[in-house]
C-alpha positions as CSV (number, residue, x, y, z in Angstrom):
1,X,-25.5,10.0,39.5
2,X,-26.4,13.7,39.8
3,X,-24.4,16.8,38.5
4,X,-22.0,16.5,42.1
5,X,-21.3,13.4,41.9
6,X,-19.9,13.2,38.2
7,X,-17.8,16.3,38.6
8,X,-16.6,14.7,41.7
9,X,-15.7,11.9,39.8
10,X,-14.1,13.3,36.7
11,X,-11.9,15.3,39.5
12,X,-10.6,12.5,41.4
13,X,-10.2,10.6,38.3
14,X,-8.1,13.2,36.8
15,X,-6.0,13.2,39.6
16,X,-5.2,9.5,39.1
17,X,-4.3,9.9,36.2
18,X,-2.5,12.7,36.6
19,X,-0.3,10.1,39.0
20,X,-0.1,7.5,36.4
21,X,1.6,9.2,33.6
22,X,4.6,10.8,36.0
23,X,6.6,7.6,34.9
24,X,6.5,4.9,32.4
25,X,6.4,1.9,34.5
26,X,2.9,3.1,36.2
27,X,1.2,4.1,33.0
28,X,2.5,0.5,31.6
29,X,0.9,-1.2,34.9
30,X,-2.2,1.1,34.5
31,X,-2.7,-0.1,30.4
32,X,-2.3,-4.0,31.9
33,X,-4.8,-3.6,34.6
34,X,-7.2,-1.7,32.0
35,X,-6.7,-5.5,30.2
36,X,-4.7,-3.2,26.9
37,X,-1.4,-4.6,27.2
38,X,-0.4,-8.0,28.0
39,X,2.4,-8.7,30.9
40,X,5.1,-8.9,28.3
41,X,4.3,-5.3,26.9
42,X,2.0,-6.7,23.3
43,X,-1.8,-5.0,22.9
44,X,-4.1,-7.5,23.7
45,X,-5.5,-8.9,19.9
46,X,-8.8,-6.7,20.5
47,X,-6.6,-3.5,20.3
48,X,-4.4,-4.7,17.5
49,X,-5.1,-3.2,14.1
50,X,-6.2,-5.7,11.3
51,X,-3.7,-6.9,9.0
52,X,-3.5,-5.2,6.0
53,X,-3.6,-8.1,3.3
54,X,-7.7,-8.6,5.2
55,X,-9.3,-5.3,4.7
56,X,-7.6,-4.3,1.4
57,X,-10.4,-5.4,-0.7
């Protein structure tokens, strides 16, 4: 990708997201498509923080 191309993208990607976070339900469908959030609204275990009792040592 040269210089164009990439400020093209960050552009139009901005715009998309500028589109997904005008309401809750499309930034929720946006975060399950992205594979962050299961269907029933729960991170997905590889975005969950470790328990606490595991890392306290």
């Amino acid at each position: 990708m040269d210089e164009k191309e990439i400020t093209s993208f960050i552009a139009e990607f901005e715009s998309y997201m500028a589109s997904v976070i005008t309401s809750k339900e499309k930034a929720r469908k946006f975060l399950q498509d992205a594979g962050i959030y299961t269907k029933k609204g729960r991170l997905r275990k590889e975005y969950r923080s470790p328990s606490a009792g595991l890392d306290a040592r």
